[in-house]
TIMI-2910 file (N, C-alpha, C, CB; in pm, 1 decimal, decimal comma, always signed):
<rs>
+----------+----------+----------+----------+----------+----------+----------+----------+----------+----------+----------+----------+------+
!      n_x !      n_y !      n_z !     ca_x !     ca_y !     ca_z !      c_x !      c_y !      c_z !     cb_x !     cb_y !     cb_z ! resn !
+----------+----------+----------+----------+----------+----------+----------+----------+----------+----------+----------+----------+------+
!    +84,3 !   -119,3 !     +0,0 !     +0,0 !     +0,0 !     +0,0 !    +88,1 !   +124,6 !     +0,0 !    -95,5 !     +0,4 !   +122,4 !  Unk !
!    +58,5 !   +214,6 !   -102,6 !   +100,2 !   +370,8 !    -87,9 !   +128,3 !   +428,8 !    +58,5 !    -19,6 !   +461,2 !   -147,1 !  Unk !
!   +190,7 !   +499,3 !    +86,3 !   +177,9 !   +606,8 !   +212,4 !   +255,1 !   +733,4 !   +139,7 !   +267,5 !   +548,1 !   +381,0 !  Unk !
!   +196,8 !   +860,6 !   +215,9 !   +227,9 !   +970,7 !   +194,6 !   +263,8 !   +997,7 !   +345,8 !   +125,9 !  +1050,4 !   +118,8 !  Unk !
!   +351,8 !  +1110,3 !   +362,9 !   +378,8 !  +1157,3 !   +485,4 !   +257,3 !  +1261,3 !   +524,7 !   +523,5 !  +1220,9 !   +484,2 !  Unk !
!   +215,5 !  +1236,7 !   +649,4 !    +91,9 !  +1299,2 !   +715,2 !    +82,3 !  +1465,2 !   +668,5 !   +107,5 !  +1282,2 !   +893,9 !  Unk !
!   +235,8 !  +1491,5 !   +709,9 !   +239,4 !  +1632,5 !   +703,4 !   +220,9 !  +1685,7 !   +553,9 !   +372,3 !  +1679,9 !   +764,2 !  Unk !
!   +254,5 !  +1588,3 !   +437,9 !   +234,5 !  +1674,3 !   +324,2 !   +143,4 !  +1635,9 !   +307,4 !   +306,2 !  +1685,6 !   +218,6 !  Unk !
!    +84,5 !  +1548,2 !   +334,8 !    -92,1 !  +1513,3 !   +278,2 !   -158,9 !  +1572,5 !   +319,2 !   -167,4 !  +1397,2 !   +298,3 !  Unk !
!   -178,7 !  +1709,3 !   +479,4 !   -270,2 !  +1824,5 !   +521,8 !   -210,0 !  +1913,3 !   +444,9 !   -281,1 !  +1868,0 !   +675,4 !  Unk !
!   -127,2 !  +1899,9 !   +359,2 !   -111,5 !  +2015,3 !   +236,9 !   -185,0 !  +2037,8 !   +141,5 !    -14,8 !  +2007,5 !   +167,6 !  Unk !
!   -167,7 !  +1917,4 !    +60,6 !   -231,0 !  +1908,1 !    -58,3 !   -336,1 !  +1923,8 !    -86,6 !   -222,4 !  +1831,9 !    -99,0 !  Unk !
!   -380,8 !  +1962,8 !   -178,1 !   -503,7 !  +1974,4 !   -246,2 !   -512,9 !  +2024,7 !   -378,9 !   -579,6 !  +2045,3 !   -177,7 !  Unk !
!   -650,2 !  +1959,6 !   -412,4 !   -685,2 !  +1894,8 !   -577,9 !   -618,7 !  +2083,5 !   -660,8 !   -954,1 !  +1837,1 !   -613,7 !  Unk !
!   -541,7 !  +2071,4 !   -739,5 !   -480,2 !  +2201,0 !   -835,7 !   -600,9 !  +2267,1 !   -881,2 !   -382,7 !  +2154,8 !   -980,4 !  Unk !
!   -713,8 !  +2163,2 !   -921,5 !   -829,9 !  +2244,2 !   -991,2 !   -929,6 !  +2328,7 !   -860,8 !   -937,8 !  +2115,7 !  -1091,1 !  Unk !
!   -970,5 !  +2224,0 !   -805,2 !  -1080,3 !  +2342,3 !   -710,4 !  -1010,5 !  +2319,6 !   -593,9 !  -1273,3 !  +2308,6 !   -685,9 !  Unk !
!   -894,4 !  +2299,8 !   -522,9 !   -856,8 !  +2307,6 !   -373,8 !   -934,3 !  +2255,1 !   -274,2 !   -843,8 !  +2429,6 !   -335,1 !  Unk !
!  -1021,4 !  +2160,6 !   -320,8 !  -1072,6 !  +2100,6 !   -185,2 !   -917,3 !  +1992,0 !   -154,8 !  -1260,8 !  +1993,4 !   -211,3 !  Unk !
!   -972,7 !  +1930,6 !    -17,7 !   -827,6 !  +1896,7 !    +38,2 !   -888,7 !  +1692,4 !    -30,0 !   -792,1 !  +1950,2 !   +291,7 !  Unk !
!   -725,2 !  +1664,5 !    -58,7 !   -732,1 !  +1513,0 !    -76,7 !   -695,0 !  +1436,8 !    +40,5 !   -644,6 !  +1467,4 !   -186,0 !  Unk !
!   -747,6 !  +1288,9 !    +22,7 !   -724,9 !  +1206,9 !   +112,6 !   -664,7 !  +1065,4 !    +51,1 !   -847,9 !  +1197,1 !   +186,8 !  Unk !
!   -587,2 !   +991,7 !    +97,9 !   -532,8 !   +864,9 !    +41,2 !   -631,8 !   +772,9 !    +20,3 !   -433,4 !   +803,2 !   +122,5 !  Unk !
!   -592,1 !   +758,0 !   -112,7 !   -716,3 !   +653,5 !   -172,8 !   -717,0 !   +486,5 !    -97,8 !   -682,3 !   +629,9 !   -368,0 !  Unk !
!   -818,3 !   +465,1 !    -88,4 !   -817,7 !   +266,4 !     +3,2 !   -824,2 !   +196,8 !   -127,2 !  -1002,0 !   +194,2 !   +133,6 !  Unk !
!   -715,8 !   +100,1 !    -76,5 !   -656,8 !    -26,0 !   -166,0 !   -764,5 !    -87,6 !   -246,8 !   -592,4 !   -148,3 !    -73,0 !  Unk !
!   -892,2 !    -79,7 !   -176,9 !  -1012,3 !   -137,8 !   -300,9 !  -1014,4 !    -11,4 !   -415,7 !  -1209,8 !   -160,3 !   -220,1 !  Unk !
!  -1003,4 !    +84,5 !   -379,1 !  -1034,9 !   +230,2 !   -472,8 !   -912,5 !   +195,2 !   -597,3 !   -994,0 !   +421,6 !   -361,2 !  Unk !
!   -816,2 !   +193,5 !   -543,0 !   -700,3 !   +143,0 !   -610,0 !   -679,8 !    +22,3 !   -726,6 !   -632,8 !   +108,9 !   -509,4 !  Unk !
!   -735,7 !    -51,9 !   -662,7 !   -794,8 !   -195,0 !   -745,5 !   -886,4 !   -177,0 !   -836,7 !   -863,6 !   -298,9 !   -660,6 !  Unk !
!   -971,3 !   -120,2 !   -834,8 !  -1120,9 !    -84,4 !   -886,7 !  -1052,3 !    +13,8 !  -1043,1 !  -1240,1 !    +39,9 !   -731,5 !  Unk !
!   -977,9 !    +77,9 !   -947,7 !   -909,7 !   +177,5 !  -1098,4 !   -817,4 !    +89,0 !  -1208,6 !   -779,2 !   +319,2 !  -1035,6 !  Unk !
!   -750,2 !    +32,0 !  -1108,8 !   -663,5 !    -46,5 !  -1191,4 !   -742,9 !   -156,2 !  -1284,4 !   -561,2 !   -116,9 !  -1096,3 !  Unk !
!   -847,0 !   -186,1 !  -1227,5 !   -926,6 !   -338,3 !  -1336,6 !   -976,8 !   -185,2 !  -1430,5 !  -1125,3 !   -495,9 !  -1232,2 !  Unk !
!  -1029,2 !   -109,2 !  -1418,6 !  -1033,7 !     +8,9 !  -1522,2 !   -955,6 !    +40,5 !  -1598,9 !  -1044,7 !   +108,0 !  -1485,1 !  Unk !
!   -837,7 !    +36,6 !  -1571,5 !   -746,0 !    +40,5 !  -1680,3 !   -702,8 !    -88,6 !  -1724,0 !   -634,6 !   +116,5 !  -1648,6 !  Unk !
!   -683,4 !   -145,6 !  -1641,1 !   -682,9 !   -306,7 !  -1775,4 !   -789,4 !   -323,1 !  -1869,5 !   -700,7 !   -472,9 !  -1700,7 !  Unk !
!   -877,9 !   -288,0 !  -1849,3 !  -1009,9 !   -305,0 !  -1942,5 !  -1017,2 !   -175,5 !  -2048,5 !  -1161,7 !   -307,1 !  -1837,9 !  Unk !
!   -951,0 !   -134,8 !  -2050,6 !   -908,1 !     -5,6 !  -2113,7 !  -1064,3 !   +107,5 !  -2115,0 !   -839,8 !    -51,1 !  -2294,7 !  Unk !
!  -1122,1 !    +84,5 !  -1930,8 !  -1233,9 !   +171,6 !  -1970,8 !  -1193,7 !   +315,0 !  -1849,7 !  -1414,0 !    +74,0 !  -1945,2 !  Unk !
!  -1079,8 !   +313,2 !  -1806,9 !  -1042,6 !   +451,1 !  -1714,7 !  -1000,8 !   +566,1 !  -1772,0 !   -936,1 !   +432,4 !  -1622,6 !  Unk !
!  -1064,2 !   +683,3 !  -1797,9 !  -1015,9 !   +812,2 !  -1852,6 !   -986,6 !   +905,5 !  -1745,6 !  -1114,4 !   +874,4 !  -1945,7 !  Unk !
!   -871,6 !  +1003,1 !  -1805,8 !   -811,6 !  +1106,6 !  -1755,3 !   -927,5 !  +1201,4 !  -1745,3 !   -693,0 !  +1151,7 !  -1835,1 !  Unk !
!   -951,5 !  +1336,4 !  -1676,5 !  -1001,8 !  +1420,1 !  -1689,9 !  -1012,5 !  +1510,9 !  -1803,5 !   -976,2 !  +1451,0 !  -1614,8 !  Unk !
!   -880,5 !  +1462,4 !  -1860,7 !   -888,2 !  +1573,6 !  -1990,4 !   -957,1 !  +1472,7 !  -2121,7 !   -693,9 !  +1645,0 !  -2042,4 !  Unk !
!  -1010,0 !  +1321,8 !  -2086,5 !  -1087,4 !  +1215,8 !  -2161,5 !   -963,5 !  +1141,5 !  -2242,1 !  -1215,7 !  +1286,3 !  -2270,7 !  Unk !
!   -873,7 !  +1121,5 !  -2169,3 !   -753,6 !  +1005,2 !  -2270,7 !   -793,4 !   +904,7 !  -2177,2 !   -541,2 !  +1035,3 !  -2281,4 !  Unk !
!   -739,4 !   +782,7 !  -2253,0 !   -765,9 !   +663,9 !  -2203,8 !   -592,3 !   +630,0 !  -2142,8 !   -842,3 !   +555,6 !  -2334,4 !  Unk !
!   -648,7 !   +555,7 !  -1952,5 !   -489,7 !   +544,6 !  -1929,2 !   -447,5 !   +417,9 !  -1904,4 !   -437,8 !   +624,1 !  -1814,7 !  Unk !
!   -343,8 !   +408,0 !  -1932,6 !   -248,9 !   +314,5 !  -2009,5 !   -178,4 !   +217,5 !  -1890,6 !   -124,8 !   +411,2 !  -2102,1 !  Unk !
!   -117,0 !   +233,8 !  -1811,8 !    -85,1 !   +243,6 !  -1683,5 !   -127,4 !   +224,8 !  -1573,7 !    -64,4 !   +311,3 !  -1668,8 !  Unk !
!    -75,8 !   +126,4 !  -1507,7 !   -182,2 !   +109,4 !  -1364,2 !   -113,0 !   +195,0 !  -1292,9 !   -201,4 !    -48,6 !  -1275,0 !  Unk !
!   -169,6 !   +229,6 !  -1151,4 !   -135,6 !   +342,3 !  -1079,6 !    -74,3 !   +237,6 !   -905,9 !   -307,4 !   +471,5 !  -1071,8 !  Unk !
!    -15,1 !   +331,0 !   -871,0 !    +21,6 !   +251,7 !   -735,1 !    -56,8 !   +295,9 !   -632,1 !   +167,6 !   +266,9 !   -686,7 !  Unk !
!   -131,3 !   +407,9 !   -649,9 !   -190,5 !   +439,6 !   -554,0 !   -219,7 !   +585,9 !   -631,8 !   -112,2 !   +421,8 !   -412,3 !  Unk !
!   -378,7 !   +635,1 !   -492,0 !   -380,7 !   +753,4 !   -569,7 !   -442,6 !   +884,7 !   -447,5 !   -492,0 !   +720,0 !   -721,1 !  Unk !
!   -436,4 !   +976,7 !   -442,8 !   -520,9 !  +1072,8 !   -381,1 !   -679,2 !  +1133,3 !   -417,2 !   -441,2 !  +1169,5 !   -385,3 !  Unk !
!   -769,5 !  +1087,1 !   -364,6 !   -920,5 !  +1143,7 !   -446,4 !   -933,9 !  +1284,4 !   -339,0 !  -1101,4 !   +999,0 !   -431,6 !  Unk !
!  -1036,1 !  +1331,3 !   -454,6 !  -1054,3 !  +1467,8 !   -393,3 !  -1156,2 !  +1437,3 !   -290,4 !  -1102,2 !  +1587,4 !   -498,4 !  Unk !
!  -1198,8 !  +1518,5 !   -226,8 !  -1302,3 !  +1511,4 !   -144,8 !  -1426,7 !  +1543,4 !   -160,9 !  -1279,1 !  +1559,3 !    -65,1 !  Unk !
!  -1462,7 !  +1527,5 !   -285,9 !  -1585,5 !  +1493,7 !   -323,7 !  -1611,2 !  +1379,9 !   -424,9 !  -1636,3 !  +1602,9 !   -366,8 !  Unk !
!  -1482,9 !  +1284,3 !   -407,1 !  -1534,2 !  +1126,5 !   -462,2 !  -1542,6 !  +1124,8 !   -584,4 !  -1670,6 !  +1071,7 !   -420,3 !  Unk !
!  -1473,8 !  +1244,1 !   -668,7 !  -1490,8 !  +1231,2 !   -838,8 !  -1373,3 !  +1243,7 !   -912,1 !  -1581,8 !  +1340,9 !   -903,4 !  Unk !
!  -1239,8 !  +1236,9 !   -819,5 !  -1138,3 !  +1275,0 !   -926,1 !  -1050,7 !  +1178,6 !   -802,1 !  -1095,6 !  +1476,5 !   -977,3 !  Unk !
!   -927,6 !  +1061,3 !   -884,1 !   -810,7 !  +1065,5 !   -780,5 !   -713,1 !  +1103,1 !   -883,3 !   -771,9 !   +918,6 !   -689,3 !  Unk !
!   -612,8 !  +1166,4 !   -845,2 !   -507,6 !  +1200,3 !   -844,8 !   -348,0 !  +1091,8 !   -827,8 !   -537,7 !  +1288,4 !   -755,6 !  Unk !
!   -326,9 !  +1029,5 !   -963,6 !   -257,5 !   +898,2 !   -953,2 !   -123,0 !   +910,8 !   -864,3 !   -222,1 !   +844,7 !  -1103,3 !  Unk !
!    -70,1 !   +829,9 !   -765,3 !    +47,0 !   +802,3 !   -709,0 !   +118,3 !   +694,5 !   -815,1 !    +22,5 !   +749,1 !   -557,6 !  Unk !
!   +231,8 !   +679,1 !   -853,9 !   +337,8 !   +616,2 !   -967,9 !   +479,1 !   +674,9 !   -897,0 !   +308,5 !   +686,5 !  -1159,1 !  Unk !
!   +498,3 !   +567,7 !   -860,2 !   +692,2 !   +510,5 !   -807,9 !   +657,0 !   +630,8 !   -716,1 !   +888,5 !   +527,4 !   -952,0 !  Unk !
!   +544,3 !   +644,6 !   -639,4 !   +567,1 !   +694,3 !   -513,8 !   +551,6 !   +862,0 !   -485,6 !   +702,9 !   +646,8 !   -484,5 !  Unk !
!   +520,8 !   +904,8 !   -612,9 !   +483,6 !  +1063,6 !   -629,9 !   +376,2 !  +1097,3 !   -680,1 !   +563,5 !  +1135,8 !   -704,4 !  Unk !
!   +293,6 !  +1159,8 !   -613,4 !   +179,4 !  +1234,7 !   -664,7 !   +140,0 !  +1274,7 !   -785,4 !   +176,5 !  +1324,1 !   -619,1 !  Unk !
!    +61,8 !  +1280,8 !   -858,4 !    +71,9 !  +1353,5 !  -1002,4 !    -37,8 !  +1449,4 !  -1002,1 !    +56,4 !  +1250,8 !  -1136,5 !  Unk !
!    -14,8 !  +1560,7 !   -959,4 !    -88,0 !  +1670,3 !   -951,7 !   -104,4 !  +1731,9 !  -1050,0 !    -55,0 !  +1742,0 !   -878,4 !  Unk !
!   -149,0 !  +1744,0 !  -1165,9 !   -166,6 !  +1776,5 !  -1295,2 !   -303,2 !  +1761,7 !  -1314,2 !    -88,0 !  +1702,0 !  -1385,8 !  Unk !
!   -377,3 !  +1866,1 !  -1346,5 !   -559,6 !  +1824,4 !  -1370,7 !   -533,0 !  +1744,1 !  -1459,0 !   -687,7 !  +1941,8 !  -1428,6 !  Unk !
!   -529,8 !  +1777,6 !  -1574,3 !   -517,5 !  +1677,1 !  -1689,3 !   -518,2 !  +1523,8 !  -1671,4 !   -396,8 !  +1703,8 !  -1752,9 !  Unk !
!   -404,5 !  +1498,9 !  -1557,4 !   -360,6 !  +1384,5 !  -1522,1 !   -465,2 !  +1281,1 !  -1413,2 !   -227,8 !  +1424,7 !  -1464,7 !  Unk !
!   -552,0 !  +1358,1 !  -1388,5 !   -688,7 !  +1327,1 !  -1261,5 !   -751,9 !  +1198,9 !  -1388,6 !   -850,1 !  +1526,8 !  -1211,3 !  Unk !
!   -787,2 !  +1091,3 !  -1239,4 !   -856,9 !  +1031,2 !  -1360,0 !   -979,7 !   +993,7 !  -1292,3 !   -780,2 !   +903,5 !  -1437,3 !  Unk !
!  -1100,3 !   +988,4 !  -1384,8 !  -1249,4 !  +1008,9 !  -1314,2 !  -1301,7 !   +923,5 !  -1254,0 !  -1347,9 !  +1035,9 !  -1386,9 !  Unk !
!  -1349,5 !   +958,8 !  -1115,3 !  -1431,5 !   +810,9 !  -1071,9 !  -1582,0 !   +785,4 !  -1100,6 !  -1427,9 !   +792,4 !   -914,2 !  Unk !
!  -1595,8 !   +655,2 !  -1098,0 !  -1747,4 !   +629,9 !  -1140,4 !  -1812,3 !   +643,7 !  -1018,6 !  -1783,8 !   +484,5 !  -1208,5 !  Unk !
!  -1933,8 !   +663,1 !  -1021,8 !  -2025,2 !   +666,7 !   -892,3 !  -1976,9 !   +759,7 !   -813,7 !  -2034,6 !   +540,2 !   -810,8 !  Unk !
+----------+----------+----------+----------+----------+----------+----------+----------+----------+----------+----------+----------+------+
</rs>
């Protein structure tokens, strides 16, 4: 499982609207990843991604995470990829 250090994770927040993120749970994680094996997970900006993620940060309103890969954040809207439900 991912970890972020406490202190930078009461930092962060989503680049587009600044609500604050929280570390995504290992089912959230899974769920994305069979999404991208199935090639049905899109970016925010609507690309299809390629890549499983190691973990991710969702915003706090349950519609965007923010992929973790070799352990760094990817804070880039573009790079947000959408959740269902």
């Amino acid at each position: 499982m991912t970890t972020i250090d406490p202190e930078l994770l009461a930092i962060l927040v989503c680049p587009e609207t600044h609500q604050s993120l929280a570390l995504a749970a290992e089912a959230e994680v899974a769920r994305v990843n069979e999404r991208i094996a199935s090639g049905a997970q899109r970016t925010v900006a609507g690309a299809e991604v390629l890549e499983p993620v190691d973990g991710g940060l969702v915003r706090e309103d349950g519609r965007v995470l923010y992929p973790i890969r070799q352990g760094i954040p990817v804070l880039l809207v573009e790079e947000g990829l959408v959740l269902e439900g």
